[in-house]
C-alpha positions in Angstrom: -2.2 -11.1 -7.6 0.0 -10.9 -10.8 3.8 -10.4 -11.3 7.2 -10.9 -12.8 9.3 -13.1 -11.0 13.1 -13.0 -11.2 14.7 -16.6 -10.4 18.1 -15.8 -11.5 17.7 -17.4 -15.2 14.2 -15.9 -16.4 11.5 -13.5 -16.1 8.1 -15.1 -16.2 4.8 -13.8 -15.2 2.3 -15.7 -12.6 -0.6 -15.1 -10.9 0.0 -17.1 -8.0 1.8 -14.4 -5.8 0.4 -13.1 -2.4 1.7 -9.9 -0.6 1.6 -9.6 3.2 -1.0 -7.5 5.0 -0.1 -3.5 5.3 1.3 -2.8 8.7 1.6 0.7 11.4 2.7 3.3 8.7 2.2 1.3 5.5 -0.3 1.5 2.6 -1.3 -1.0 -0.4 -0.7 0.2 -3.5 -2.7 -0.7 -6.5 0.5 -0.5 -9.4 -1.5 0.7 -12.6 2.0 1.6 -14.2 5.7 0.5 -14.1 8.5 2.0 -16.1 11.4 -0.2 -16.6 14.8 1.3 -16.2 18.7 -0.6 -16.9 18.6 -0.6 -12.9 16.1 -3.6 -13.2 17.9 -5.2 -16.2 20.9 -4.7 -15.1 20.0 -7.4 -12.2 18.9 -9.9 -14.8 22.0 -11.5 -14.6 23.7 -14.8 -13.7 25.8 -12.3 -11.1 22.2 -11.8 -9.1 20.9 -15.4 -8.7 19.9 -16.4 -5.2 16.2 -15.6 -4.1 13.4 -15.1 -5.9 12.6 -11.1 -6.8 10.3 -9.0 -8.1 12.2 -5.6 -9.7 10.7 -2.8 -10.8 11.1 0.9 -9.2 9.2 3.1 -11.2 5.4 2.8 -10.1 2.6 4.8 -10.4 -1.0 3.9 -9.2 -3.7 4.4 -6.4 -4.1 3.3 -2.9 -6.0 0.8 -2.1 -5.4 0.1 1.6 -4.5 2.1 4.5 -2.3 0.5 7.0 -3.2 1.7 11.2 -1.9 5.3 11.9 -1.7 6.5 8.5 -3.1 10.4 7.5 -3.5 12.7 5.1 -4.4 9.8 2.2 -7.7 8.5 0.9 -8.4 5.1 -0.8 -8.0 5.7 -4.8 -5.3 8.5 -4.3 -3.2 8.6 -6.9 0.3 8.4 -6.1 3.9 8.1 -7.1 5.9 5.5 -4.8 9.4 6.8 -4.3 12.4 4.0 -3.7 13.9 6.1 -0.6 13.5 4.8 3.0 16.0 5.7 5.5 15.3 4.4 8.8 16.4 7.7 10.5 18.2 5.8 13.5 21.9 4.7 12.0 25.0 6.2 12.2 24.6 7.6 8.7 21.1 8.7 9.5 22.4 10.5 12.6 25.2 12.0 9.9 22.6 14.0 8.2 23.2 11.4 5.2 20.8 9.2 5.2 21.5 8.2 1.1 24.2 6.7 3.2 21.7 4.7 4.9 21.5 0.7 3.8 17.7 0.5 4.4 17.4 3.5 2.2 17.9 2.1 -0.8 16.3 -1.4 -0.1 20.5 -3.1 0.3 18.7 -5.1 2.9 15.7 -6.2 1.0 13.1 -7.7 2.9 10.6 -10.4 1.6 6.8 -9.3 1.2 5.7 -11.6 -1.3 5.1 -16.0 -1.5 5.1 -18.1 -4.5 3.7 -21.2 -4.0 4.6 -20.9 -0.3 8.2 -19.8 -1.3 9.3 -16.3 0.1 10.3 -13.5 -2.7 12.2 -10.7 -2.0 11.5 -6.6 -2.6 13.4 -4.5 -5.0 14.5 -0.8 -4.6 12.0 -0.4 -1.8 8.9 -0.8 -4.3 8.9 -4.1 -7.0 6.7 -2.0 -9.8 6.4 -5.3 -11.6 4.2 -6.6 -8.9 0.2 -5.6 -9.9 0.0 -4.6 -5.7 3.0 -3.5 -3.2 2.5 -2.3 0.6 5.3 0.5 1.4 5.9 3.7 3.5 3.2 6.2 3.7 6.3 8.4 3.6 7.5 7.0 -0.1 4.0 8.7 -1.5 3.7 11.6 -3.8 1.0 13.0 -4.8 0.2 13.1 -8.7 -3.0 15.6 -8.2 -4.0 15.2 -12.2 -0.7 14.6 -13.4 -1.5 11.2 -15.9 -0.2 7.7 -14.6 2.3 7.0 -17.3 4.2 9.9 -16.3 3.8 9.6 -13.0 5.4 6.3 -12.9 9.0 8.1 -14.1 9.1 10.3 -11.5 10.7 7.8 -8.8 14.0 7.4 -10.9 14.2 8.3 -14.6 13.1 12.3 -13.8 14.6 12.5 -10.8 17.2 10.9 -10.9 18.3 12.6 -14.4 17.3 16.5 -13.4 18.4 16.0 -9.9 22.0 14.7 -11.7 22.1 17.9 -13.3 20.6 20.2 -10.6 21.6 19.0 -7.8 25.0 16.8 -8.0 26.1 19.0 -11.1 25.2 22.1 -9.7 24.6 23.0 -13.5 24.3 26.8 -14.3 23.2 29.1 -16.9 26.2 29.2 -19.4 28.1 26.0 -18.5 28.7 23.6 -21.5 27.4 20.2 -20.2 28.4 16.9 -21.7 25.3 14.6 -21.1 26.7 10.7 -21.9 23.9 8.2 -22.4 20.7 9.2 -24.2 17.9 6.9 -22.2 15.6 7.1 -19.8 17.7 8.9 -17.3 19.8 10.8 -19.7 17.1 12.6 -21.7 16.4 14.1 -18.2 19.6 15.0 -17.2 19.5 17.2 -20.8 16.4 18.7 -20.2 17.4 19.3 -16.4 20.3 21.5 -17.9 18.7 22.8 -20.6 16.3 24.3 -18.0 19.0 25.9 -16.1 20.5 27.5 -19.2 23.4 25.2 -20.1 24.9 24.4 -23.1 23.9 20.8 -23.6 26.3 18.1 -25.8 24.4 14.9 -26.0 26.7 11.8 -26.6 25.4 8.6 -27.5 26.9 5.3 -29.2 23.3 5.1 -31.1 22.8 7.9 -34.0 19.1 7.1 -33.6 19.2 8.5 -30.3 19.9 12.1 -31.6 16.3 12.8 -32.3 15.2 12.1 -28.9 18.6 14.5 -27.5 17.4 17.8 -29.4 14.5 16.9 -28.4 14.8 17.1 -25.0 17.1 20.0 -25.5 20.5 19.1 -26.3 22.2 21.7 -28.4 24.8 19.5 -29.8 24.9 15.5 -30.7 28.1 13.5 -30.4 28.2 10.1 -31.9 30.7 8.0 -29.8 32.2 5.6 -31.4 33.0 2.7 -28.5 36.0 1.5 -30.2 38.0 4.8 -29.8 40.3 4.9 -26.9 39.2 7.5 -24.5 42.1 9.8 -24.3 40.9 10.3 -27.7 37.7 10.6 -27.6 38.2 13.2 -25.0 40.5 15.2 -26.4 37.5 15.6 -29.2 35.0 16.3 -26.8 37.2 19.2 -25.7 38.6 20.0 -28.7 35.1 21.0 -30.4 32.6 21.4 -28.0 35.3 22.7 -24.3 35.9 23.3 -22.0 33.6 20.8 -20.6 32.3 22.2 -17.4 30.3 19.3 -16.2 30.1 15.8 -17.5 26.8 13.8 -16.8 27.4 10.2 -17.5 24.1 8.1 -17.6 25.5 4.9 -19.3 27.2 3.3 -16.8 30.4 2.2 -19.9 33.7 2.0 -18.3 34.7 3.5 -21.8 32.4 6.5 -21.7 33.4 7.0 -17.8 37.0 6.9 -18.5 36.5 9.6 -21.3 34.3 11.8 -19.0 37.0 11.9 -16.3 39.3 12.7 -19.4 37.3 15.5 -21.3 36.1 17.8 -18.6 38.1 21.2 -18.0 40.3 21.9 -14.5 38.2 22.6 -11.7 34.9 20.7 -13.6 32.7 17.9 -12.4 32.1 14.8 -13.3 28.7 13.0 -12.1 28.6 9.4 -12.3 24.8 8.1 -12.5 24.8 5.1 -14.6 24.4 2.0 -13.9 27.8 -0.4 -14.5 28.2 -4.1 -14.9 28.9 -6.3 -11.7 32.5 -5.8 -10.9 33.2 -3.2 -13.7 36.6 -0.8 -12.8 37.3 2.1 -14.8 41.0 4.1 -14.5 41.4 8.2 -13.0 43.5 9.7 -15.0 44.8 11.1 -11.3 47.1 14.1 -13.1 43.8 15.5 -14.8 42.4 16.3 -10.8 45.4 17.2 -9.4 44.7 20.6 -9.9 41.2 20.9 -8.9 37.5 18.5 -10.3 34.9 16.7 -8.6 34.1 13.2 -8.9 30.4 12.6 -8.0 28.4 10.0 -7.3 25.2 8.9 -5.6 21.7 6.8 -6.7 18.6 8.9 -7.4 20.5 11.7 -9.0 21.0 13.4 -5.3 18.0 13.8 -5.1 15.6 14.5 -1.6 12.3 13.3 -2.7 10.0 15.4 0.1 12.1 18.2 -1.3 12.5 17.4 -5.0 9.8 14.8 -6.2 6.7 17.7 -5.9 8.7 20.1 -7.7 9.3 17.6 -10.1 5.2 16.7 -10.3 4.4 20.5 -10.3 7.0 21.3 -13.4 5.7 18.3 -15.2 2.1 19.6 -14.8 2.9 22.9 -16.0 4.9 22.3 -18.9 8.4 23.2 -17.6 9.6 19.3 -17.8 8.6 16.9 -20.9 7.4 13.6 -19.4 4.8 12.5 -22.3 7.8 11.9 -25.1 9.3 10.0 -23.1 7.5 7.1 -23.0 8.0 5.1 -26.3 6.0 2.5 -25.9 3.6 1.1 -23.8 3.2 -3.2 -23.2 0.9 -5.5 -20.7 2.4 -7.3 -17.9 2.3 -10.6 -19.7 4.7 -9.0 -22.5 7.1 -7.5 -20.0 10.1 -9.5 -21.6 9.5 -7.6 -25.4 9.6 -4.1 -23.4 13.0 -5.5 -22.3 13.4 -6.1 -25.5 13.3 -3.1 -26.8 14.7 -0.9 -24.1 18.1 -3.3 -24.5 17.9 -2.9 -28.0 18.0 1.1 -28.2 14.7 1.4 -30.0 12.6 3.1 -27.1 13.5 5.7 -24.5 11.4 4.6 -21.5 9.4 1.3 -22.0 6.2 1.6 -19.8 4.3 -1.8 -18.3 0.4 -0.8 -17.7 -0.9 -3.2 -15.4 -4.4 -2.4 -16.5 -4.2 -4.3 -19.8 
């Protein structure tokens, strides 16, 4: 089978990679479609060298294998695969938080593919960029006749960006939301409050990114400017567009985090969703929570995926969520490193791989 193959300097594709056999509970999964997200570059780094990996989260694609003990699926199902795996036995588990949970989010990867006789490791619980994965029956969702492309966002980009709104925000009809970080995840999180009936300020460092922020819903478009300190900035955010009820911050910029924590109003929240450098620190302006704010932060948006992920699929399929614009382009496995490309350089909103090409 085919994949790309992380070593800790470079991405490369080979088809020389063999997946373990499907075990009690498992299932194959035939990956026709991988969205990238920042998650997966963001580990392209000299900070995650070590083991071999195969990243990708966002997969879409059929079953083609059922492992022993496994119901309710057929071979050539199409499915969503879902990153979330809690083991249901730890302490957190027990806790009635199993986010908490360390299996959950694949901390403990384990290592399902060979190269050459040389174990790889998992990533997130799925490895999209791999052309076949074995996982949980219980990570499957259903797509009915919702098309691949979009079904492959639903594991992190729509989830995690709605759910950031919906759930961690608790966004409501009337608030004035401050949406930082107009990508994959962010477009969500605008159309997520849009949906609820929020006032929705897009800010972005990128004025080509205002297209995609109307949009999607955004009432308003900000261009930050990085430079600007963030008591500043914040004090404009306010100033023009306050109070700030909620602030959801999808770019993971120490800058734009310190200036959410600045601009929202007393008693508002602040969800933290994007993905930050290795070792990044940002300040809390402690005086601006002293009396009363949120803080909030947790992967996948907050979401519960047995709970969340079919509404997601059913509001996609019925026109209540925009999935189709999303997707800004569309490259083979063997080109994987332009779609990189492109998603660091700004110019697309969610780069697709289609596995099929």
């Amino acid at each position: 089978m085919r994949a790309a193959i992380w070593d800790g300097q470079s991405l490369f594709v080979s088809d020389r990679v063999e997946l373990r056999p499907v075990e009690a509970g498992e299932v194959r999964v035939r990956v026709l479609r991988s969205g990238i997200c920042h998650s997966d570059v963001a580990m392209m780094t000299p900070d995650h060298r070590g083991s071999l990996v195969i990243l990708g989260h966002e997969a879409a694609g059929e079953i083609a294998e059922l492992g022993p003990g496994v119901e309710g699926w057929a071979v050539g199902d199409h499915v969503a695969v879902g990153t979330q795996t809690p083991c249901g036995e730890c302490r957190e588990c027990r806790r009635g938080e199993p986010h908490n949970c360390d299996i959950n989010w694949g901390f403990t990867p384990g290592f399902p593919f060979a190269l050459d006789g040389k174990p790889v490791a998992s990533f997130a619980n799925v490895s999209s960029f791999a052309s076949e994965i074995v996982v949980k029956a219980s990570q499957l969702f259903a797509l009915h006749d919702l098309p691949l492309d979009q079904g492959a966002l639903i594991g992190c980009a729509v989830s995690t960006g709605v759910c950031a709104s919906r759930v961690l925000g608790r966004v409501r009809a009337g608030d004035n939301v401050a949406v930082f970080g107009v990508g994959g995840i962010g477009v969500n999180a605008i159309q997520g409050a849009a949906r609820n009936g929020a006032h929705v300020i897009a800010v972005d460092a990128n004025p080509a990114k205002e297209a995609a922020a109307r949009q999607f819903g955004a009432d308003a478009f900000v261009l930050a400017n990085p430079a600007q300190d963030s008591a500043t900035a914040a004090a404009m955010l306010a100033r023009e567009h306050g109070p700030i009820d909620v602030v959801v911050e999808c770019s993971g910029a120490v800058g734009a985090i310190e200036t959410a924590m600045r601009c929202t109003k007393r008693g508002g929240r602040v969800v933290l969703i994007g993905m930050s450098r290795y070792g990044a620190e940002a300040a809390l302006p402690l005086s601006s929570f002293v009396m009363g704010g949120e803080v909030i932060a947790t992967m996948n948006g907050g979401a519960v995926p047995d709970r969340d992920y079919p509404e997601l699929i059913a509001q996609a399929q019925n026109g209540r969520l925009n999935l189709a614009d999303q997707i800004s382009g569309i490259w083979p496995l063997d080109r994987i490193n332009e779609a990189i490309a492109a998603l660091k350089a700004g110019e697309v909103t969610r780069a697709m791989i289609d596995h099929e090409r």
